[in-house]
C-alpha atoms as one frame of an Amber mdcrd trajectory, in Angstrom:
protein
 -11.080  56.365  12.075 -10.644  54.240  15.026  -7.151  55.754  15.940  -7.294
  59.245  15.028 -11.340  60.276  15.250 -12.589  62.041  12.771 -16.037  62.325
  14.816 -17.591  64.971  12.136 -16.273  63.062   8.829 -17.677  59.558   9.891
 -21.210  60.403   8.199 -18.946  61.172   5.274 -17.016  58.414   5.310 -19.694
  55.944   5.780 -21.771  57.395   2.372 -18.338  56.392   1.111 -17.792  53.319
   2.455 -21.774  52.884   1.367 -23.008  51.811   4.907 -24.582  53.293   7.201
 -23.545  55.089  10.586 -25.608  52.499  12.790 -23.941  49.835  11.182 -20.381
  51.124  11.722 -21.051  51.680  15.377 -22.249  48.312  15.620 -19.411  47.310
  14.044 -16.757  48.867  16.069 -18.953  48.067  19.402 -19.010  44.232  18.243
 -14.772  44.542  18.207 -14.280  42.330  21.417 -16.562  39.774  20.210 -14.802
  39.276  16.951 -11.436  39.102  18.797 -12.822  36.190  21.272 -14.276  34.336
  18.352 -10.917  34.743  16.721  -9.099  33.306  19.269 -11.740  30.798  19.571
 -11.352  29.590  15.954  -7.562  29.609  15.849  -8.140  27.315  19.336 -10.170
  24.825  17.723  -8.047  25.017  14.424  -5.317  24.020  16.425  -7.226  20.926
  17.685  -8.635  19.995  13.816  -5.282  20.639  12.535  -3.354  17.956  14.628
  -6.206  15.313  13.398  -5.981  16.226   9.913  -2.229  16.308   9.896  -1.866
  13.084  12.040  -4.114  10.854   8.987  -2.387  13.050   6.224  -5.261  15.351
   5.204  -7.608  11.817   4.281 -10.069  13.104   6.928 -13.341  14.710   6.681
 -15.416  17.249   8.922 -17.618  14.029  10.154 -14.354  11.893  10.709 -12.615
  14.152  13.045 -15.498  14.752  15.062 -15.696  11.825  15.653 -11.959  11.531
  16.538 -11.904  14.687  18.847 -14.955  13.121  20.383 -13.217   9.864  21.204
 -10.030  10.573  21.895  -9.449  14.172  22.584 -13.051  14.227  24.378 -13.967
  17.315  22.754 -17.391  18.050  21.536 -17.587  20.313  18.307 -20.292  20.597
  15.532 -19.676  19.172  12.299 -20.899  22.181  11.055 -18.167  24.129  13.101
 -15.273  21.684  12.092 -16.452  22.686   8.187 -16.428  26.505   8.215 -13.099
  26.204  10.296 -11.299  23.639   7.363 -12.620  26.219   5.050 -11.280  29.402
   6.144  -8.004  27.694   7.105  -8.267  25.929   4.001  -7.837  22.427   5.103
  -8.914  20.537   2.289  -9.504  16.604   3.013  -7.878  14.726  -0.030 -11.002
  13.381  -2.038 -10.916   9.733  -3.191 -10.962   9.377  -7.722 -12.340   6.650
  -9.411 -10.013   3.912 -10.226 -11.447   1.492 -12.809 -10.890  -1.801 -12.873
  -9.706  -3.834 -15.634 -12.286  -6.694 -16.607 -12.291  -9.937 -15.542 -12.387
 -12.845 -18.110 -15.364 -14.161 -19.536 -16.653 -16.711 -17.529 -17.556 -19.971
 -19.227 -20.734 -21.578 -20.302 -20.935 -24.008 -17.134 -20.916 -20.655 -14.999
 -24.182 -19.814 -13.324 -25.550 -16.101 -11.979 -27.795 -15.908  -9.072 -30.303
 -13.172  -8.822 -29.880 -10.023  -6.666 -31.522 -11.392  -3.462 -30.249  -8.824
  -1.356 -31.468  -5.680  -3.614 -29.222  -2.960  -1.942 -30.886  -3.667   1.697
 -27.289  -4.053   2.974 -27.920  -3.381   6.883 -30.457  -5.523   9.189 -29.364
  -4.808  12.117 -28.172  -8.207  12.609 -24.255  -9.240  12.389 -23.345 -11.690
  10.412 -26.861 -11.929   8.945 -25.494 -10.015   5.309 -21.829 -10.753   3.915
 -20.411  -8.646   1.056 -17.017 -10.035  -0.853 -15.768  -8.362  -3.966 -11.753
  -8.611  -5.070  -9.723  -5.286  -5.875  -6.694  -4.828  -7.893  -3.711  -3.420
  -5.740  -0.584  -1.993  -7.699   2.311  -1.049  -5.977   6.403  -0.768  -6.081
   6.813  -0.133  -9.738   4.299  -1.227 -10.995   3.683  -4.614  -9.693   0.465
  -5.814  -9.114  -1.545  -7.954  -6.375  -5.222  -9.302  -5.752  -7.001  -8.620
  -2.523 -10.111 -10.769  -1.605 -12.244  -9.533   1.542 -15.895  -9.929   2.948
 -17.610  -7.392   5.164 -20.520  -7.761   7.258 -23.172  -5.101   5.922 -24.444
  -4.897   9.204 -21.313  -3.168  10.959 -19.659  -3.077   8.125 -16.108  -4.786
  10.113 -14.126  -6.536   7.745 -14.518 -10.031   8.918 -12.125 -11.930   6.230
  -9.132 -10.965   3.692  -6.139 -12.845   1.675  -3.548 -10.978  -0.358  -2.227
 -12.738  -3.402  -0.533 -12.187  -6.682  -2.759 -14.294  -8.257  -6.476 -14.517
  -9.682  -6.576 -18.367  -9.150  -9.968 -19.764  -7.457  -7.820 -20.310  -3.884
  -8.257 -16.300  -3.698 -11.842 -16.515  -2.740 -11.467 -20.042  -1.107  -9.180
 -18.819   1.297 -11.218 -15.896   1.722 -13.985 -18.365   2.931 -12.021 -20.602
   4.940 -10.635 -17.241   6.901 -14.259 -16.611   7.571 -15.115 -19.768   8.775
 -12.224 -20.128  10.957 -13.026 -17.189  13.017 -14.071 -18.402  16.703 -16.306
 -15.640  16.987 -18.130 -15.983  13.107 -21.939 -17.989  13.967 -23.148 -18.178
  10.421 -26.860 -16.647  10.540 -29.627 -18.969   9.490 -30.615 -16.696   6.909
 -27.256 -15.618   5.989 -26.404 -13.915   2.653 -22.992 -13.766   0.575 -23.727
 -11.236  -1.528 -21.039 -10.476  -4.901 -20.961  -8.997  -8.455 -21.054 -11.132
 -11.393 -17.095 -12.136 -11.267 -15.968 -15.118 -12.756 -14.849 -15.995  -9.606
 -18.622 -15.844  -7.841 -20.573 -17.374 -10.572 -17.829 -20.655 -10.558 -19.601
 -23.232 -10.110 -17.136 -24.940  -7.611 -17.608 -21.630  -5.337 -21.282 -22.040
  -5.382 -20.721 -25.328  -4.419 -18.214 -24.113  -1.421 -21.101 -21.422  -0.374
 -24.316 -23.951   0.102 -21.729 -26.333   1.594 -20.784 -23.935   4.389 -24.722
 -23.458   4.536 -24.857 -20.023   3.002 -27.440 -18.434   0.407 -25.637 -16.327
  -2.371 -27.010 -13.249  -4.212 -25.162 -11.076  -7.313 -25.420  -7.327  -7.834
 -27.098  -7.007 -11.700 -24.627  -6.969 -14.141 -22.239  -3.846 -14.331 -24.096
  -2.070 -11.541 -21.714  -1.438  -8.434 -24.395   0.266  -6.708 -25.611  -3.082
  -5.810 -22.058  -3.623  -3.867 -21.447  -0.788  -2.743 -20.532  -0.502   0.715
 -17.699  -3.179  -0.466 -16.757  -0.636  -3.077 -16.219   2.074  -0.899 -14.788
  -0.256   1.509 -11.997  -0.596  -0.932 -11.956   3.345  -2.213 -11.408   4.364
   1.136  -8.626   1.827   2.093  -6.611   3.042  -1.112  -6.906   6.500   0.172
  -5.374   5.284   3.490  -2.560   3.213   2.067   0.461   4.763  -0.106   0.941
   1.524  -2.130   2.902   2.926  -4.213   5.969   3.480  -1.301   5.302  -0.483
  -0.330   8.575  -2.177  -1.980   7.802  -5.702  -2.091   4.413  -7.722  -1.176
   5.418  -8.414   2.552   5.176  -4.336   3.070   1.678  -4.537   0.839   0.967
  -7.332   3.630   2.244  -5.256   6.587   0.340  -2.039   5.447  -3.155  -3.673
   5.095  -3.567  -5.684   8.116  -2.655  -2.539   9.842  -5.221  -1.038   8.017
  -7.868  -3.324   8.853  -7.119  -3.446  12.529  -7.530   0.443  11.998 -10.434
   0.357  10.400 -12.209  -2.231  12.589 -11.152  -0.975  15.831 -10.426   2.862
  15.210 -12.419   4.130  12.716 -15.562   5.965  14.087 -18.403   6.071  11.196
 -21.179   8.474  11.145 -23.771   5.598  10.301 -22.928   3.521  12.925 -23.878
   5.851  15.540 -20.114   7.491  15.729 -19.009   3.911  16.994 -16.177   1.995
  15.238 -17.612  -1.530  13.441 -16.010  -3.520  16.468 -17.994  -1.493  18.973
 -21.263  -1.064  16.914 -21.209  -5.299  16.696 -20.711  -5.045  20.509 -23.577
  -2.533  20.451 -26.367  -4.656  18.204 -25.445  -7.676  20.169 -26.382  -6.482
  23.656 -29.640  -4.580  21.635
């Protein structure tokens, strides 16, 4: 209709078309402001693309605003970045449930502690809360290793990890001693090592290690990970970032985390923590 006319059968073929003339001519009038928001969307799909490409499609709406923001200085709603992933069907790679294999029993002589912290993770203080949890890490061909780490539930940084291929007690000892050799770690004088009910947490040598280091411990209720949870996803999220699975011996397992965590610490802007990476948000609640 546009190209040829037709000015006496476009009554006709709106009734076909089942809409009405007013509509069409607001339609066609409306022609140059569809084109401009066309080339407006494949501009900023251009931008999203290159961020979702560049971190292998593990990236979110939130995430790459946050990116663009930071390093491309581009503002964009989230809201924007989400209708533009879906009609260029960009579709971030969503992290599945991996369970664990349990632990041993622990023995008679092993003591729980009660759930102190009751899921009030973040105080606004750093190094006032301390998560630690282990996760099972298989890679090469199916070989397996242990990683031990504690996060601050404050800016949720990583402040402590050890890799091993074993589930001796030296995984969470070292963890500790890691922790405590930071320069920059000033144990709070409330602070709070919080854990599930591992064998390795309710040891009572660990317990032991904790109030020696002058630290209160709490344990999520049994088989409830929502009392652990930022540690859980903690560990979710770093799987989706890592292809173990192409890491051919341990020392590549090794390689591949810590640049992981110095990516996570230092580059990875969260939502939460007012679009700041942990590093900076720690930086931030200091000078507050």
């Amino acid at each position: 209709m546009r190209t040829h006319g037709f000015p006496h059968l476009i009554q006709y073929f709106c009734a076909i078309a089942k809409v009405s003339r007013s509509g069409y001519y607001n339609w066609l009038n409306a022609e140059d402001a569809r084109q401009k928001r066309e080339r407006k969307d494949e501009a900023d799909y251009e931008t999203i693309k290159k961020v979702f490409d560049k971190h292998q499609g593990k990236v979110g709406a939130l995430q790459i605003k946050m990116i663009i923001e930071n390093t491309e200085h581009i503002v964009m709603n989230h809201k924007r970045i989400r209708r533009i992933m879906k009609k260029y069907n960009l579709v971030c790679k969503i992290r599945r449930i991996n369970p664990y294999k349990q632990m041993a029993q622990a023995t008679k002589e092993h003591q729980t502690c009660e759930n102190k912290l009751e899921r009030h993770f973040d105080h606004q203080e750093p190094q006032r809360v301390l998560l630690t949890d282990i996760t099972y890490i298989y890679y090469a061909k199916g070989q397996k290793a242990y990683l031990s780490a504690i996060k601050d539930g404050a800016t949720r940084e990583i402040l402590a990890y050890y890799l091993s291929t074993s589930l001796q007690m030296d995984l969470v000892y070292t963890t500790l001693d890691k922790l405590m050799a930071r320069e920059d770690f000033i144990s709070h004088p409330d602070c709070l090592i919080h854990s599930d009910q591992g064998v390795h947490y309710t040891h009572p040598e660990f317990q032991k290690k904790v109030r020696e280091l002058g630290l209160d411990q709490s344990m999520s209720r049994r088989g409830n990970c929502w009392d652990n949870a930022p540690m859980e996803s903690f560990f979710g999220h770093m799987k989706d970032g890592i292809d173990f699975k192409a890491c051919a011996s341990l020392a590549d397992v090794e390689q591949a985390i810590e640049a992981y965590m110095e990516y996570y610490n230092n580059n990875r802007y969260q939502w939460s923590l007012k679009k700041m990476t942990p590093a900076q948000y720690r930086g931030h609640l200091i000078a507050a």
